[in-house]
C-alpha positions, -999 to +999 in steps of 0.1 A: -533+459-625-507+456-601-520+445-561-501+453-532-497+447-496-474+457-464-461+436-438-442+444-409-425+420-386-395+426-363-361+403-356-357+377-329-321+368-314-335+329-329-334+339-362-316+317-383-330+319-418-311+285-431-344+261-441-339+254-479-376+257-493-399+279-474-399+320-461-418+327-433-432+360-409-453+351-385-478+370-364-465+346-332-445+366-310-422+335-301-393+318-320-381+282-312-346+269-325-371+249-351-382+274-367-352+284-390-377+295-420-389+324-402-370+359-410-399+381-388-425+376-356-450+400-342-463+408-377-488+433-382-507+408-405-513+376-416-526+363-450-565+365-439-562+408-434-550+408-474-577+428-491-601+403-520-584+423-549-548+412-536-561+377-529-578+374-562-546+383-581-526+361-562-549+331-572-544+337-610-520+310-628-503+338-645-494+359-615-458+366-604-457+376-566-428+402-558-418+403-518-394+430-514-375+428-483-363+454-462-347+459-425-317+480-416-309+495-455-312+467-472-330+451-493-335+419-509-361+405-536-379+369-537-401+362-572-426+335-567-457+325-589-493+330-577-519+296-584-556+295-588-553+268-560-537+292-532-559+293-504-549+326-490-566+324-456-536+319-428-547+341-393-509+331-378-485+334-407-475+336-448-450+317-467-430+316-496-420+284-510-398+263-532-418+239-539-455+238-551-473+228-515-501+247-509-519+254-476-541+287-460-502+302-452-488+296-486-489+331-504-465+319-533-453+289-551-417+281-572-398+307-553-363+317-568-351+325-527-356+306-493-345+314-461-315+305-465-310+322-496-314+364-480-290+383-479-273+372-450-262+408-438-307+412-437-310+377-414-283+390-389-296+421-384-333+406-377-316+385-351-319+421-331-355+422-316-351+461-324-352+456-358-382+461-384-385+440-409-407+455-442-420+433-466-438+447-501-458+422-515-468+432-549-484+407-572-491+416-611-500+394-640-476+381-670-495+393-696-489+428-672-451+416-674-449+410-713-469+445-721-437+464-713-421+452-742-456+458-764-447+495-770-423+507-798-389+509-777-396+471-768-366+446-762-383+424-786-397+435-817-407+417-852 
């Protein structure tokens, strides 16, 4: 079963989107020049608001975590993993990473994007404060994943 969630954040003029290994939207309604992994402040929510089923998912081994972006017509797409040891508890903020650190924030692990890797047309228009910044969160399993290709009209059949 597929899980899904709804953030939205808004732009800062700080935005800078440039770090290499983490995406982050924070609930802060403040950005300093360190902070050039965050693409969104003011969200609406944080990690702790996700509901148990979402949570749950995200903490399976085999779950891939979709964020679809969107501010201003665009769009752009980040594919992380989920992990049994995501702590999923974060009242300030959620991130995305690289790498496999985990802490309350960390929604997803072995990201194929950072910061620095959205659409850069998306990052300068959050660095309007007018802007609002989507982002759908949807997290489904791989054996969900591999069942498309189950039926009859499959890619890969015997």
């Amino acid at each position: 079963m597929v899980e899904a969630e709804i953030v939205y954040a808004r732009g800062h003029p700080r935005i800078k989107a440039t770090h290499a290994t983490t995406l982050e939207i924070s609930r802060e309604e403040y950005l300093t020049e360190r902070g050039d992994c965050i693409i969104g402040i003011g969200a609406d929510r944080s990690p702790r608001d996700f509901s148990r089923l979402f949570k749950e998912a995200l903490r399976r081994d085999d779950s891939i975590l979709l964020a679809v972006i969107r501010a201003g017509g665009l769009v752009d797409i980040v594919l992380a993993q989920g992990s049994s040891g995501l702590i999923v508890d974060s009242p300030v903020k959620l991130i995305i990473r690289r790498s496999s650190f985990i802490e309350p924030a960390t929604i997803g692990i072995k990201a194929n994007k950072a910061a620095r890797d959205i659409d850069r047309r998306i990052i300068q228009i959050l660095r309007d404060p007018g802007t609002v910044l989507e982002l759908r969160l949807y997290v489904l399993g791989l054996d969900e994943v591999e069942s498309i290709y189950a039926g009859s009209r499959g890619i890969f059949q015997d």
